[in-house]
N, C-alpha and C positions, 0 to 999 in steps of 0.2 A: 851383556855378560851371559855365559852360560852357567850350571850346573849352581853352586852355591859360595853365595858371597856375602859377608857381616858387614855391617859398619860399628865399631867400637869406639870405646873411649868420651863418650859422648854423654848429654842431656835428652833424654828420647821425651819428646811432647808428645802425650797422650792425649785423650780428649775430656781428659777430668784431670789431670795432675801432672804432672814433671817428674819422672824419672831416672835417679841421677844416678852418676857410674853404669850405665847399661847400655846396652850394644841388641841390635835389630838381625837375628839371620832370615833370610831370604832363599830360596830357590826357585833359581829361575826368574820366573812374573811374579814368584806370591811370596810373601812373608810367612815364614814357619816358625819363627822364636822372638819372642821380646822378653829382655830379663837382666839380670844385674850383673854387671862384670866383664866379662871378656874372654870368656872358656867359650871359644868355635871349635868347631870342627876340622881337623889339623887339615882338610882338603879343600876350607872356604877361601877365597879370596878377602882380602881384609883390607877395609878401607877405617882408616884413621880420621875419627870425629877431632882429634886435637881438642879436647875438652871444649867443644862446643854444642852445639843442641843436634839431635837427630831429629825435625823436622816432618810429619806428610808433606806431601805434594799440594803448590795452591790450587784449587778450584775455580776458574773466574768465568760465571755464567753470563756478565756482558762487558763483551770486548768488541772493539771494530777491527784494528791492526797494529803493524809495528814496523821499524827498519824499513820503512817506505813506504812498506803495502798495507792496505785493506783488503779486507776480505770480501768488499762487496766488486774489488779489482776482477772477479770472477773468473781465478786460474788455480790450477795446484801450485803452481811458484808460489805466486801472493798469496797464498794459504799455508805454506812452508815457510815463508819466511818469515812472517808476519809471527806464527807459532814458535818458532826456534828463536824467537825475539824478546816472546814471552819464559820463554822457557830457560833463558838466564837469568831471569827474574823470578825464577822457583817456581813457574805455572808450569804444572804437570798436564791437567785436564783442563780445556778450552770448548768454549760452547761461541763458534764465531757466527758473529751477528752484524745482523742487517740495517743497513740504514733504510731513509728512504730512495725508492727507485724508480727504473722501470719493471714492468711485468716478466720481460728478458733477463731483464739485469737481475735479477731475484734469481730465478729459474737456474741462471749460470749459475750462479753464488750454490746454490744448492749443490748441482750436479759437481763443481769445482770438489766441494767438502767430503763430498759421496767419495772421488776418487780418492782426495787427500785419505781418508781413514784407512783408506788401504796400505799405505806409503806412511804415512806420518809416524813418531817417536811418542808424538804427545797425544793422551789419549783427546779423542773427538768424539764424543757420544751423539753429537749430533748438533745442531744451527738451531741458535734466538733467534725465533724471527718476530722481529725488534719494528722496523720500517716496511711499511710506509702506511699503516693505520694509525695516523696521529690526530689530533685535533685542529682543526687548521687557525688556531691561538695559541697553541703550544709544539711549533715543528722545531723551536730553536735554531740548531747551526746548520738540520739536514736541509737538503733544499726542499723547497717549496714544491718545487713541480713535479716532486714524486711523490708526495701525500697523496693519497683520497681514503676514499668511505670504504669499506673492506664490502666484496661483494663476495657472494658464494662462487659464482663460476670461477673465483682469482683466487682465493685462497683453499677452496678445495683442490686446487693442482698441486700448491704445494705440502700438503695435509700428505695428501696421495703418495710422495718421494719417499715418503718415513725419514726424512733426515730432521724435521723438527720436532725438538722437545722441547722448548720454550718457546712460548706465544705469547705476543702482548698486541693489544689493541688497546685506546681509549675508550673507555666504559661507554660515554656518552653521546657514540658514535651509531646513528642506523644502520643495522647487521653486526651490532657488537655483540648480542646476546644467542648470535646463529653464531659467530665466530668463534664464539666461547664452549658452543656447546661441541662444537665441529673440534675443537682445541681437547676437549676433555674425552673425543671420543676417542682418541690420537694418544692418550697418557701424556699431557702434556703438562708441566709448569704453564699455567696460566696469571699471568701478568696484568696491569691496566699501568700505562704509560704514557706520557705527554698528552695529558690530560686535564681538565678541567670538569673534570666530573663530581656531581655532589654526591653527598653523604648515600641519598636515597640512591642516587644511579651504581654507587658504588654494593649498596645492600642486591641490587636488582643484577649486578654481575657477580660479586659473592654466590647467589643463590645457583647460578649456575655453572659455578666450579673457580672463580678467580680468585688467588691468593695469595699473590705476590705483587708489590710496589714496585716501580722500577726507580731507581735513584730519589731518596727521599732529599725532599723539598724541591728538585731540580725539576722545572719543566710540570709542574703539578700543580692544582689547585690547591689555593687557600681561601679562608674566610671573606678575605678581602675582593677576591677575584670572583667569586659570586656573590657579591652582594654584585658587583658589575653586574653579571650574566643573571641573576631574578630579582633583586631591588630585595625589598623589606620583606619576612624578617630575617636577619641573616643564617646563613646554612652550618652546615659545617661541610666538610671537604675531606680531601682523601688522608691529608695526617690524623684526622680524629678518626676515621674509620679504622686507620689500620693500629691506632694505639689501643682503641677500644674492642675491636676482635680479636681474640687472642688465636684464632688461626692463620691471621696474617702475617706473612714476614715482609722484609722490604731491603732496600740496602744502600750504603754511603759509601760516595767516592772519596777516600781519606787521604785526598794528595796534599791536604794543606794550603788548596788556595778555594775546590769547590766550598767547602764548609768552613765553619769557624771551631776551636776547640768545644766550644760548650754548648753546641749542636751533635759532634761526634759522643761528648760526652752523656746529651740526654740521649740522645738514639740509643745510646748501651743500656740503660739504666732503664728505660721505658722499655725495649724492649729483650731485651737481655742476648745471650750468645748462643742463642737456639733459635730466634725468629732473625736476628740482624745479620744480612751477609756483607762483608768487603770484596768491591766489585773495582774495575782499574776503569772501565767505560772508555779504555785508552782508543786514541787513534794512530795513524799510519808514522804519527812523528818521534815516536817513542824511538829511544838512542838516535835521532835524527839532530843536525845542527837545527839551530832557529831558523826561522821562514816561513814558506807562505807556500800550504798545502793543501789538497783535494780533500773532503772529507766527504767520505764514502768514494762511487766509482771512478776511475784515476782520468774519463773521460768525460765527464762532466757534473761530477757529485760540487758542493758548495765548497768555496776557497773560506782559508781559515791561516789566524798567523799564529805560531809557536812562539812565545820567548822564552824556549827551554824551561816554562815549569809548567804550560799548562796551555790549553790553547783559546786562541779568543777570535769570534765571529768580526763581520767587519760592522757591525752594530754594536761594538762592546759588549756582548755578553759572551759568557763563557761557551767555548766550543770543547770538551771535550778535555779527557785527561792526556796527560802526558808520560804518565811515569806506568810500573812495575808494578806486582804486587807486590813487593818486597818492600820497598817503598810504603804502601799503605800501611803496611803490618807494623813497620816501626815507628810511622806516624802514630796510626791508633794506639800501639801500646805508651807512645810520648806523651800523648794529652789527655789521654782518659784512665780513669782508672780499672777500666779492663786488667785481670791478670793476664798474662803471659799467655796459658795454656787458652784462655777463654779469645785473645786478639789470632790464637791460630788456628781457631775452631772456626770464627767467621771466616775464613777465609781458605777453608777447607771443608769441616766436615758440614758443617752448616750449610755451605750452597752444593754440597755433593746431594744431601738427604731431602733439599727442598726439590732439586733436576730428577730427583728417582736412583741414582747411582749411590747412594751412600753405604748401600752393603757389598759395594766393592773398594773406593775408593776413598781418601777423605778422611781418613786417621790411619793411624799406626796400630794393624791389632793383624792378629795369627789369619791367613786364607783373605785379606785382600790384597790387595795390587801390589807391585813393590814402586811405589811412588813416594819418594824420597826425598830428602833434603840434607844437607849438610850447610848448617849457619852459624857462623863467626859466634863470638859472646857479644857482638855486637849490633846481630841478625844481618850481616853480610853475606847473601848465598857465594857457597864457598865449592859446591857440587852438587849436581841434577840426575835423579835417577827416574827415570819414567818406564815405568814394566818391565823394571829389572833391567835396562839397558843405560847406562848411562852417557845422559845429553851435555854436559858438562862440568 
């Protein structure tokens, strides 16, 4: 849309409170009014909330793909559609990310996203790069044969593109502590991921800028899992670290089959709606029938089967989500006692402020973005506005 348009008649989520009877004006890309009522500007366009909620835009800092593609498929198509996938699911802002690879296959994936933000709808601030520093005990569903040990000549190449702003390596990997530092000099979310790392390795990458979890409990050490890896006496692991540092955050896939309710429910409660983000961790199957799909590159990333609610490796463990963020948001606010405004803060303004973008993106306030939302009363996205254009 051009020049100035409202959405009225609506519940506008704020990022402390719910706003009721009040209407959003906009011009243009940015938001100029939040306020009570319905009095616009006899020249706005006027988009009718139908007494349902005015919304931000979700935020999802790790996603793979959707509607077929992944993103490590290394094309602007499969980076368009994959987006516009999500983007009926209320994600506005996408950080697509990496599984594991090759040194190529990475490289495309970059260059791919570089052109996509030129073209794209959906804001792209830039690529997690997620894969392929895993620990080779925790790669899970990605393949195997594109794990290794993070060396400087490989990942200063893609340091160098400026397209990543989230970085994850496991802690307790040689050249974790050069990759972290190489990360931090980058402005980067720095992560520690598929991991098995203890408490102390965990302090030892803390100290040099890490501070974010990726998918709590999934793919991570626990107590159990080092006593394996040092014997007596036992450790503690990367949940104690990040419960007990208060400058960590972390985040849960809330699809209702990774976690159980009263794991969603302590993760809130231990860490509340300022450190904990809702993250979709989706793959390429999302709005896809059931089957049996690539995860990661569509030429030889790890096969994985759908049964439409979540996807599972050929090991029985879990591969990967399957759904929306929309989906998550109404999971989380089903099982936990999160209020309202706080289930739409993890999933906006929370992973906007943790990536660097939060003073644009990521709630509803006067001079950011006009990234939008329009949700049913029964948080059904109903219509998508991203930069003031609307995607559906």
């Amino acid at each position: 849309m051009t020049g100035q348009f409202a959405i009225v008649n609506g519940t506008v989520i704020l990022e402390d409170r719910l706003l009721e009877d009040a209407h959003v004006l906009c011009d243009g890309e940015r938001i100029v009014r939040v306020g009570r009522g319905d009095r616009v500007p006899k020249a706005a366009e006027v988009i009718d909330a139908g007494g349902g909620y005015i919304s931000p835009g979700f935020v999802d800092i790790h996603v793979h793909g959707g509607n077929g593609a992944d993103f490590m498929d290394g094309t602007v198509s499969a980076i368009q559609i994959a987006c516009l996938a999500h983007a009926k699911h209320g994600t506005t802002t996408i950080f697509p990310t990496t599984t594991t690879g090759s040194p190529e296959q990475i490289k495309a994936m970059l260059d791919a996203c570089r052109e996509a933000q030129r073209v794209s709808l959906i804001h792209l601030p830039g690529v997690h790069l997620y894969g392929p520093y895993f620990a080779e005990d925790k790669v899970g569903c990605h393949a195997k044969s594109g794990r290794r040990e993070p060396l400087a000549q490989e990942f200063n190449r893609y340091f160098a593109t400026g397209m990543v702003r989230i970085a994850t390596c496991a802690a307790e990997l040689p050249g974790a502590v050069a990759f972290y530092r190489a990360a931090k000099r980058h402005g980067c979310l720095i992560t520690c991921g598929h991991s098995n790392a203890s408490f102390t390795e965990m302090q030892r990458a803390f100290d040099v800028g890490m501070r974010h979890v990726d998918h709590f409990w999934c793919a991570m050490s626990s107590v159990p899992s080092l006593r394996q890896r040092f014997g007596v006496p036992m450790q503690a692991s990367m949940t104690e670290f990040v419960l007990m540092e208060g400058a960590m955050s972390t985040e849960v896939i809330a699809d209702g089959v990774h976690l159980a309710p009263e794991l969603l429910e302590f993760a809130y409660r231990m860490l509340g709606p300022d450190r904990l983000c809702l993250v979709t961790d989706c793959n390429r199957a999302l709005d896809m029938p059931a089957g049996e799909y690539r995860f990661g590159n569509d030429v030889d990333g790890s096969w994985f089967k759908s049964d439409g609610q979540v996807g599972w490796a050929p090991n029985g463990s879990l591969a990967s989500s399957v759904m929306g963020m929309d989906h998550m948001v109404r999971h989380m606010k089903k099982v936990t006692s999160a209020s309202f405004h706080e289930v739409i803060r993890m999933a906006s303004l929370t992973p906007a402020r943790r990536a660097g973008i939060g003073a644009e993106t990521g709630s509803i306030a006067v001079g950011k973005l006009a990234d939008l939302l329009v949700l049913s009363p029964k948080l059904r996205v109903k219509k998508v506005i991203a930069r003031g254009s609307v995607v559906r």
